[in-house]
DSSP file (Angstrom, degrees, kcal/mol; ACC not computed):
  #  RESIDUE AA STRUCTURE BP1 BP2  ACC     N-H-->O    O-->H-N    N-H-->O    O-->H-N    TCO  KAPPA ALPHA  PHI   PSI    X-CA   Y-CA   Z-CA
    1    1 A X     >        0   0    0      0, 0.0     4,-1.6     0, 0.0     0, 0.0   0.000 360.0 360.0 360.0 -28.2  -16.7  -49.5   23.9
    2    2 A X  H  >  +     0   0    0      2,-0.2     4,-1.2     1,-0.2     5,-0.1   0.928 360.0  54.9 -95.2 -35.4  -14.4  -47.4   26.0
    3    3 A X  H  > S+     0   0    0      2,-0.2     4,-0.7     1,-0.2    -1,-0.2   0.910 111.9  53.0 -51.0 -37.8  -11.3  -48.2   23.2
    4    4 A X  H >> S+     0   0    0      1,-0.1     3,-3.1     2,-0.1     4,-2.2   0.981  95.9  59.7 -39.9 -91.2  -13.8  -46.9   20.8
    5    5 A X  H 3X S+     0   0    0     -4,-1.6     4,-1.7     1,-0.3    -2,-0.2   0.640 108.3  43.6 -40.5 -47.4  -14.8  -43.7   22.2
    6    6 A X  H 3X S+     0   0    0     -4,-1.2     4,-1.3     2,-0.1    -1,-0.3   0.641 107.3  55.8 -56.0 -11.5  -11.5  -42.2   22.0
    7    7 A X  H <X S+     0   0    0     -3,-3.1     4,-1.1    -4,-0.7    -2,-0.2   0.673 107.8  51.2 -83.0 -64.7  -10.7  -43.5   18.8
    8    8 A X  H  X S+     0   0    0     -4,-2.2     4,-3.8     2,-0.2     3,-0.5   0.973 110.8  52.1 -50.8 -51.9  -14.2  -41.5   17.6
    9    9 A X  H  X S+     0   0    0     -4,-1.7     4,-3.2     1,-0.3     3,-0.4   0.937 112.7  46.3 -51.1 -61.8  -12.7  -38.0   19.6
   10   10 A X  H  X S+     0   0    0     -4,-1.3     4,-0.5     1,-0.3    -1,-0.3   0.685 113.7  45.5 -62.4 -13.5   -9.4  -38.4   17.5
   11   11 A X  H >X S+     0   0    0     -4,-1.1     4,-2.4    -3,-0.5     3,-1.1   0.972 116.4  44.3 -68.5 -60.5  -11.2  -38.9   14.3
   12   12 A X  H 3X S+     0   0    0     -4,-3.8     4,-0.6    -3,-0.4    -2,-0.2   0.822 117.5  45.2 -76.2 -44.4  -13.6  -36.0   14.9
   13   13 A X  H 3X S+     0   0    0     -4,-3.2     4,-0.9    -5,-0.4    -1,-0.2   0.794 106.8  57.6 -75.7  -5.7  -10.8  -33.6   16.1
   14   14 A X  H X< S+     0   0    0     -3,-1.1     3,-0.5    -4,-0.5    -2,-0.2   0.945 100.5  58.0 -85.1 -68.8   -8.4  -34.8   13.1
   15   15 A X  H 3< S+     0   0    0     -4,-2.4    -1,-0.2     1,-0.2    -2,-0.2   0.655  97.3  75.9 -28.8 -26.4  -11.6  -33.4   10.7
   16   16 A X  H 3< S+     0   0    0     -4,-0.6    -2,-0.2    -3,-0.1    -1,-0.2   0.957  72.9 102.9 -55.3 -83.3  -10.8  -29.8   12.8
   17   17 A X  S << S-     0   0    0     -4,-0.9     3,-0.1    -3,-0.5    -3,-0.0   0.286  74.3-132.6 -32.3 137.2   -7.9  -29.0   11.1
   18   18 A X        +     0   0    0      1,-0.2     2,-0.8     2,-0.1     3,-0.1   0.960  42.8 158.6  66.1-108.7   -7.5  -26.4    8.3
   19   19 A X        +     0   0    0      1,-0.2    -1,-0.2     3,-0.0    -2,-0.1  -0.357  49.9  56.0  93.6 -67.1   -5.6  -28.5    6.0
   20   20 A X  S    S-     0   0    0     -2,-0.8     2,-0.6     1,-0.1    -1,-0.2  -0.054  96.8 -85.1-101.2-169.9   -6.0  -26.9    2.7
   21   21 A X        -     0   0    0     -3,-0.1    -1,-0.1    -2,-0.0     2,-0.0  -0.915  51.4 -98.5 -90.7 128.4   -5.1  -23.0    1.8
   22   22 A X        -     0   0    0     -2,-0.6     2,-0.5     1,-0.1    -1,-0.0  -0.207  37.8-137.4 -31.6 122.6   -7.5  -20.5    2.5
   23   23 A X        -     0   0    0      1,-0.1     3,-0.2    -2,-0.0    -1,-0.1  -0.850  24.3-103.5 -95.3 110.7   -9.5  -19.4   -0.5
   24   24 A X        -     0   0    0     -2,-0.5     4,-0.1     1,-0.2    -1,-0.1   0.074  50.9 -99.4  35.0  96.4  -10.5  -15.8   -1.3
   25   25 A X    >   -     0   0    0      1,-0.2     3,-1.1     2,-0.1    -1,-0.2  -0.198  30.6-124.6 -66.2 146.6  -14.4  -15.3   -0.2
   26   26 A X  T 3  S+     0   0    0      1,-0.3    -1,-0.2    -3,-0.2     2,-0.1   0.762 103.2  60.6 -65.0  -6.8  -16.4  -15.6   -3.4
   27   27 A X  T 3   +     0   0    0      2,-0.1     2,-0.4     0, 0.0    -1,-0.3  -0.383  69.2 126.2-115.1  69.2  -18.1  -12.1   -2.8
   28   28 A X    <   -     0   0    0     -3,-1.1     2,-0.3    -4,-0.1    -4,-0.0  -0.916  47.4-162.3 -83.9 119.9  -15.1  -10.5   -2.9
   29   29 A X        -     0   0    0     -2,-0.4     2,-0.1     1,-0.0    -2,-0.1  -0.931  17.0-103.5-124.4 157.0  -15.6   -7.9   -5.4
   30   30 A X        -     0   0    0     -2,-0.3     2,-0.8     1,-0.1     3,-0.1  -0.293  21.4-145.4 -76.7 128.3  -13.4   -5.6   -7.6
   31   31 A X    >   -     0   0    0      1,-0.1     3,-0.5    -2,-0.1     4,-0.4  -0.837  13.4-174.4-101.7 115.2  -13.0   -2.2   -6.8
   32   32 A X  T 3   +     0   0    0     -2,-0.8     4,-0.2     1,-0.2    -1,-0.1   0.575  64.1  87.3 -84.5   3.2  -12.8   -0.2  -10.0
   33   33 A X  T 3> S+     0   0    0      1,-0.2     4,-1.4     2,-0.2    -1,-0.2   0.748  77.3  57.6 -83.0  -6.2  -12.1    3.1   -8.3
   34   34 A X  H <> S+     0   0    0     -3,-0.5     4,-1.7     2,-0.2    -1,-0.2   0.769 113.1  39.9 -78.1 -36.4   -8.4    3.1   -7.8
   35   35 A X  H  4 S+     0   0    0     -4,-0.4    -1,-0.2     2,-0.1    -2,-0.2   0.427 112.6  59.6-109.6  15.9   -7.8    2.7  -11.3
   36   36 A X  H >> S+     0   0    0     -4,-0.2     3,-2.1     2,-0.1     4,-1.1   0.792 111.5  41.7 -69.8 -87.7  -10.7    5.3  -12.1
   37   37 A X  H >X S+     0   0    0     -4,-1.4     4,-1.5     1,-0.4     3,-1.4   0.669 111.0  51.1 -19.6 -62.2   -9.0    7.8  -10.3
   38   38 A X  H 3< S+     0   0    0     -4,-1.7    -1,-0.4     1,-0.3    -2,-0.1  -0.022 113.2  53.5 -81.3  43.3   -5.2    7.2  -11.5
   39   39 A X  H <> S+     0   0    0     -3,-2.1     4,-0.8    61,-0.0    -1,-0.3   0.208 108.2  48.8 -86.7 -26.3   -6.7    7.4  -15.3
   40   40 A X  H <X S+     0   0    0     -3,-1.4     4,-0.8    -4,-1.1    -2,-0.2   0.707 107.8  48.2 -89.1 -29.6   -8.1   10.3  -14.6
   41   41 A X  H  < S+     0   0    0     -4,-1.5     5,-0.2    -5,-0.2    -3,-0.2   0.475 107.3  64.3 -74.1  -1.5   -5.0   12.0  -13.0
   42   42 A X  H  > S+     0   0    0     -5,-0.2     4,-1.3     3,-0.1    -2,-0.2   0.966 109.2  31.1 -62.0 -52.3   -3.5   10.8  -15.9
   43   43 A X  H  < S+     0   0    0     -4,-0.8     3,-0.3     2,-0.2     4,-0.2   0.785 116.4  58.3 -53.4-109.9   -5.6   13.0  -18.4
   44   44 A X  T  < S+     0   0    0     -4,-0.8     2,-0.4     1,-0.2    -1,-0.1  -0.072 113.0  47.5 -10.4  85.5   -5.9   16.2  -15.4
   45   45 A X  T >4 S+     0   0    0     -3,-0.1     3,-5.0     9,-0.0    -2,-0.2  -0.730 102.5  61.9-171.9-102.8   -1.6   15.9  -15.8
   46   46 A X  T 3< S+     0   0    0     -4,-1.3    -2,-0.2    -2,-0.4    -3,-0.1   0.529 111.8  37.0  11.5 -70.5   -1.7   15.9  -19.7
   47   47 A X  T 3  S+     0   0    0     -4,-0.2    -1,-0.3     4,-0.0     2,-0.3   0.402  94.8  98.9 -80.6  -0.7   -3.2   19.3  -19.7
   48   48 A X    X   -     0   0    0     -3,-5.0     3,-0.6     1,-0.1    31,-0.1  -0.773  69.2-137.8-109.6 156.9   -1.5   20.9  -16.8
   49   49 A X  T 3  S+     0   0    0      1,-0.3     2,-0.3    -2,-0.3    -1,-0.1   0.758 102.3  25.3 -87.2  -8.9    1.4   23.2  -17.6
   50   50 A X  T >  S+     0   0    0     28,-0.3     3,-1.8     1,-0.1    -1,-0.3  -0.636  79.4 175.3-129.2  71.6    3.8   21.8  -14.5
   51   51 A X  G X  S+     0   0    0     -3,-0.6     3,-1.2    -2,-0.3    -1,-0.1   0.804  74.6  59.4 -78.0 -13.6    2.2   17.9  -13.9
   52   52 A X  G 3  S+     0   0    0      1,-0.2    -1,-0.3    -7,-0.0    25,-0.0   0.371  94.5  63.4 -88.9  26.6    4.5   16.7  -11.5
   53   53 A X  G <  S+     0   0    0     -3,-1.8    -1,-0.2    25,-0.1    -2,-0.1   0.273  78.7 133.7 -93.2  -6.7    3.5   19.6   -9.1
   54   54 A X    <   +     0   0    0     -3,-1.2     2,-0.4    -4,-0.2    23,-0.1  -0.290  28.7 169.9 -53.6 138.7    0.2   17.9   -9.2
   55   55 A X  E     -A   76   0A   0     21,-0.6    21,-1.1    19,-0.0     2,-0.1  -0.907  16.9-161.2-138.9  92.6   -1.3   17.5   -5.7
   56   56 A X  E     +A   75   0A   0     -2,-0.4     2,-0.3    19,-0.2    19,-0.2  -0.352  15.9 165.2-103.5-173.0   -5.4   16.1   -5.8
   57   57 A X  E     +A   74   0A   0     17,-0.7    17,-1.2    -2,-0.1    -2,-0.0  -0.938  50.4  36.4-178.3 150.6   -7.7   16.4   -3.2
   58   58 A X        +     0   0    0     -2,-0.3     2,-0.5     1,-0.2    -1,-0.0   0.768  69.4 176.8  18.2  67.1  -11.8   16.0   -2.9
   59   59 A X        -     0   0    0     14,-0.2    14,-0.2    -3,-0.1    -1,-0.2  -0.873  11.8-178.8 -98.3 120.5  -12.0   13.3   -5.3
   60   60 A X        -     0   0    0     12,-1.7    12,-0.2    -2,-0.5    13,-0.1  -0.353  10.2-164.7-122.4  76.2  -15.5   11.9   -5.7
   61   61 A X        -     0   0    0     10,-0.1     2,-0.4    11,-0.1    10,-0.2   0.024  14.4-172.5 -51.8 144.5  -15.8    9.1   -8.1
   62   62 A X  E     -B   70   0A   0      8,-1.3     8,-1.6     3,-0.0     2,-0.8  -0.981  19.6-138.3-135.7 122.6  -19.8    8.6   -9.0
   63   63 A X  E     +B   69   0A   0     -2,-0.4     6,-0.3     1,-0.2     3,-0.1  -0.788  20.4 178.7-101.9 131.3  -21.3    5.7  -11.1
   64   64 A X  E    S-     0   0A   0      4,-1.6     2,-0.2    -2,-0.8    -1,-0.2   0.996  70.3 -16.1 -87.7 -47.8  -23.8    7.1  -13.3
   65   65 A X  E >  S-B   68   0A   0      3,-1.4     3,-0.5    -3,-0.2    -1,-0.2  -0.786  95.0 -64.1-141.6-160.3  -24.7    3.9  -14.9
   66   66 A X  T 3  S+     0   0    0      1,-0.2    -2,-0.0    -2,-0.2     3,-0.0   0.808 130.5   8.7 -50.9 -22.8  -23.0    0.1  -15.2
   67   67 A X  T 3  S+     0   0    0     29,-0.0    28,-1.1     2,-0.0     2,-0.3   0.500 109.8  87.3-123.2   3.6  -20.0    1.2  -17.0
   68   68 A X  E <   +BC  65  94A   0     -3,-0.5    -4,-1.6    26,-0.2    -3,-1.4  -0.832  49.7 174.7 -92.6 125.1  -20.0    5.0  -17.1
   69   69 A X  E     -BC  63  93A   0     24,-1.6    24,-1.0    -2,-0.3     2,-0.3  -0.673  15.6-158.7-125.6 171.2  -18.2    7.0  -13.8
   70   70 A X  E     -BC  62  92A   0     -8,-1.6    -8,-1.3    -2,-0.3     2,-0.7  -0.894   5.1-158.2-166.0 124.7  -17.6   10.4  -13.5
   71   71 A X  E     - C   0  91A   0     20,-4.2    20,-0.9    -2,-0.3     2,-0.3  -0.831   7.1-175.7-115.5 119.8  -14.6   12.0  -10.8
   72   72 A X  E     + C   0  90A   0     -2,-0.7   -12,-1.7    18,-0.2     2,-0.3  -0.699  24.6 140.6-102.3-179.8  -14.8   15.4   -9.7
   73   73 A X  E     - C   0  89A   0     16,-0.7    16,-1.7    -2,-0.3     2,-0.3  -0.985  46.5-116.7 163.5 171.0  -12.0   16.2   -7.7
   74   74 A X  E     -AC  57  88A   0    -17,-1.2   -17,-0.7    -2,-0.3     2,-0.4  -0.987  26.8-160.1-142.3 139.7   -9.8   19.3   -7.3
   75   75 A X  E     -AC  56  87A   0     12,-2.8    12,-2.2    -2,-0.3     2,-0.6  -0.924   7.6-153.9-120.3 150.8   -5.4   19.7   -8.2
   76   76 A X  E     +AC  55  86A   0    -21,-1.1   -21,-0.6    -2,-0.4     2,-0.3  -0.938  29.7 138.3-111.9 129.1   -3.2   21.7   -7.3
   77   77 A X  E     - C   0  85A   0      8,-0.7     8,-1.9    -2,-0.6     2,-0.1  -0.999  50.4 -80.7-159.8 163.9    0.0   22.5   -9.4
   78   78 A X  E     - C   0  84A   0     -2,-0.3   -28,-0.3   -28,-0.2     6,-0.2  -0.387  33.2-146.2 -62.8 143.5    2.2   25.1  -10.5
   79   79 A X    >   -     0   0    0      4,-3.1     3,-2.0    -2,-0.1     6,-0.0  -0.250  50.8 -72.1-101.7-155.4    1.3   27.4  -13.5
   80   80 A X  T 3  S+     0   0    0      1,-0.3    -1,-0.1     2,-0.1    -2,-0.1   0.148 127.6  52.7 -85.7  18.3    4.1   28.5  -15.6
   81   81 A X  T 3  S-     0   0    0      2,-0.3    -1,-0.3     0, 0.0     3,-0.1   0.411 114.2-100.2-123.0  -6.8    5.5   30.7  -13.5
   82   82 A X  S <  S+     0   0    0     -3,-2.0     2,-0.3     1,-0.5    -2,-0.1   0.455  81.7 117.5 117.0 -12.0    6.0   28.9  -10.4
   83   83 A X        -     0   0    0     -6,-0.0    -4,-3.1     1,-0.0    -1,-0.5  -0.818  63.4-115.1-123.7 130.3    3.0   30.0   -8.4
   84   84 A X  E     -C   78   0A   0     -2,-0.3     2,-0.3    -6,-0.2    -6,-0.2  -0.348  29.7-166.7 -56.2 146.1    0.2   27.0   -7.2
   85   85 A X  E     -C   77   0A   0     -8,-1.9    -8,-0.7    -2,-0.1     2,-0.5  -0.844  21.4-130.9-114.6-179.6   -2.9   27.0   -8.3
   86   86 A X  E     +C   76   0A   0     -2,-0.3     2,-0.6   -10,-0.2    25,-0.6  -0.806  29.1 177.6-119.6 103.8   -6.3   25.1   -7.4
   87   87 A X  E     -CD  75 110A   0    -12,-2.2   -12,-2.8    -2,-0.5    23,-0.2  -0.918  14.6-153.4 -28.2  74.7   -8.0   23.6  -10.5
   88   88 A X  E     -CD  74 109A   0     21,-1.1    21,-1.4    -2,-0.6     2,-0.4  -0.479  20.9-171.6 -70.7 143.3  -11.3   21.4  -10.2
   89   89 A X  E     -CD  73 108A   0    -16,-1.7   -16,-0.7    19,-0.2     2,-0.4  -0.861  21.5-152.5-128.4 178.9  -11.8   19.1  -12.7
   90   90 A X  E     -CD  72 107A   0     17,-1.2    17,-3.8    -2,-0.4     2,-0.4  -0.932  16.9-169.0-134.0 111.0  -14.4   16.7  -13.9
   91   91 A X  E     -CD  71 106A   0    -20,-0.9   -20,-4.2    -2,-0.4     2,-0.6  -0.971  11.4-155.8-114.4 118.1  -13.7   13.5  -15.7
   92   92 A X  E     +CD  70 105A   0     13,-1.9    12,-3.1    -2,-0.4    13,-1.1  -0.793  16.7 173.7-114.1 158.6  -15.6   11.3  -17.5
   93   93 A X  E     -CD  69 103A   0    -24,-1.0   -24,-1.6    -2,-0.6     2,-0.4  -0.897  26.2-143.6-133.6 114.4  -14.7    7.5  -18.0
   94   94 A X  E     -CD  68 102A   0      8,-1.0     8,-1.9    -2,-0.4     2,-0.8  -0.670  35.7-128.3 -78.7 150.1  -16.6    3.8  -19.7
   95   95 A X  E     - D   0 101A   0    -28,-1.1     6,-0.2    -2,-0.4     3,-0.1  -0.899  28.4-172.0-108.8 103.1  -15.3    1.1  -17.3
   96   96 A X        -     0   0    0      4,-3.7     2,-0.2    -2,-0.8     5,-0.2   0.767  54.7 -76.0 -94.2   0.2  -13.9   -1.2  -20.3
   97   97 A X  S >  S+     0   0    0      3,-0.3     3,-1.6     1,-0.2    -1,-0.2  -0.191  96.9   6.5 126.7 157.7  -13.1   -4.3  -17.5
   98   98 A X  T 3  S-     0   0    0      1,-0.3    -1,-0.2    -2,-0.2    -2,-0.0  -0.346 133.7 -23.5  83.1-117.4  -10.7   -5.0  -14.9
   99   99 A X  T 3  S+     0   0    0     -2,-0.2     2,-0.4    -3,-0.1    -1,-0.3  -0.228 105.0 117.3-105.1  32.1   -8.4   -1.7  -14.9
  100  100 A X    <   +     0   0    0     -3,-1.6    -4,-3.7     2,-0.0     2,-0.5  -0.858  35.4 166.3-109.1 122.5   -9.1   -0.6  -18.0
  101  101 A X  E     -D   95   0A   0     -2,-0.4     2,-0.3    -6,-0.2    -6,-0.2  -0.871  23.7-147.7-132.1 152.9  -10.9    2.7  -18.4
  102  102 A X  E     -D   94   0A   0     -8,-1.9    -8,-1.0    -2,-0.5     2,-0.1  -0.614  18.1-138.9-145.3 111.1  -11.4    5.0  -21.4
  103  103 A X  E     +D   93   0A   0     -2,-0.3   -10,-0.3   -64,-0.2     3,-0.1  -0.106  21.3 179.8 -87.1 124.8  -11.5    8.4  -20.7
  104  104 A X  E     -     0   0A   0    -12,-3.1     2,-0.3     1,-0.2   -11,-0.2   0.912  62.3  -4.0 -90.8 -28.1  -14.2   10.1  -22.6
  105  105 A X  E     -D   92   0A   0    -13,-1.1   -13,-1.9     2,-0.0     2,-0.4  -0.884  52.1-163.4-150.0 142.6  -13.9   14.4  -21.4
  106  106 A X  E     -D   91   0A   0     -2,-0.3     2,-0.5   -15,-0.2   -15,-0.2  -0.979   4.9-168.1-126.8 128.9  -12.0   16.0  -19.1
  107  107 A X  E     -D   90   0A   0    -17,-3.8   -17,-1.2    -2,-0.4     2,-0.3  -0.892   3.5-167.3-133.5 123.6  -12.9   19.0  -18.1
  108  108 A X  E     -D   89   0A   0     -2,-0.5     2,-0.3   -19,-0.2   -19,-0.2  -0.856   6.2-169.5-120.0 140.0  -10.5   21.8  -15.7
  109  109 A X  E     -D   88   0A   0    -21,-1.4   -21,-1.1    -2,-0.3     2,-0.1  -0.981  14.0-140.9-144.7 110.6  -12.0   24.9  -14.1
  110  110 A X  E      D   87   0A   0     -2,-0.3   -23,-0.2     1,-0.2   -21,-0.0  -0.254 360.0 360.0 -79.1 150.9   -9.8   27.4  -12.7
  111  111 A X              0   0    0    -25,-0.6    -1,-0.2    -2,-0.1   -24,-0.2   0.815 360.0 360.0 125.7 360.0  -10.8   29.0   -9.6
């Protein structure tokens, strides 16, 4: 019995170990706003007269329903003359899967 009983520990501590790779918990879920957002400064940049002046700020992504968002948000960029401005804009987006977005209005309000 006592050859046993150590035998048992080393079995049971052997079981301890790891062993395999860690797996990913299964409710790990996708966050679509990061490639809401840069889809939406892509449009807000399109329409501005200087886009690599762009500078965004008080961005609030919303989901209105399972695949429809809407980002308000505010940029700053130069107008044609060199002088910043502040622009809010409002964009709305369908969530087509993954990272895919298709941006349905964008809309810039000077001021």
């Amino acid at each position: 019995m006592r050859r046993v009983l150590p035998f048992v520990a080393l079995l049971a501590l052997a079981g301890c170990g790891g062993g395999g790779t860690a797996q990913p918990a299964a409710s790990a879920s996708f966050d679509p706003k990061p490639s809401l957002i840069a889809a939406c400064h892509r449009e807000v940049e399109a329409r501005l007269k200087s886009p690599g002046s762009a500078k965004y700020s008080a961005e609030i992504p919303e989901q209105k329903t399972e695949n429809v968002w809407t980002v308000l948000g505010t940029v700053d960029s130069e107008n044609g003359f060199g002088a910043l401005l502040r622009t809010s804009f409002l964009c709305d987006a369908i969530h087509d899967g993954g990272e895919k977005w298709r941006i349905n209005d964008v809309t810039l309000t000077k001021g």
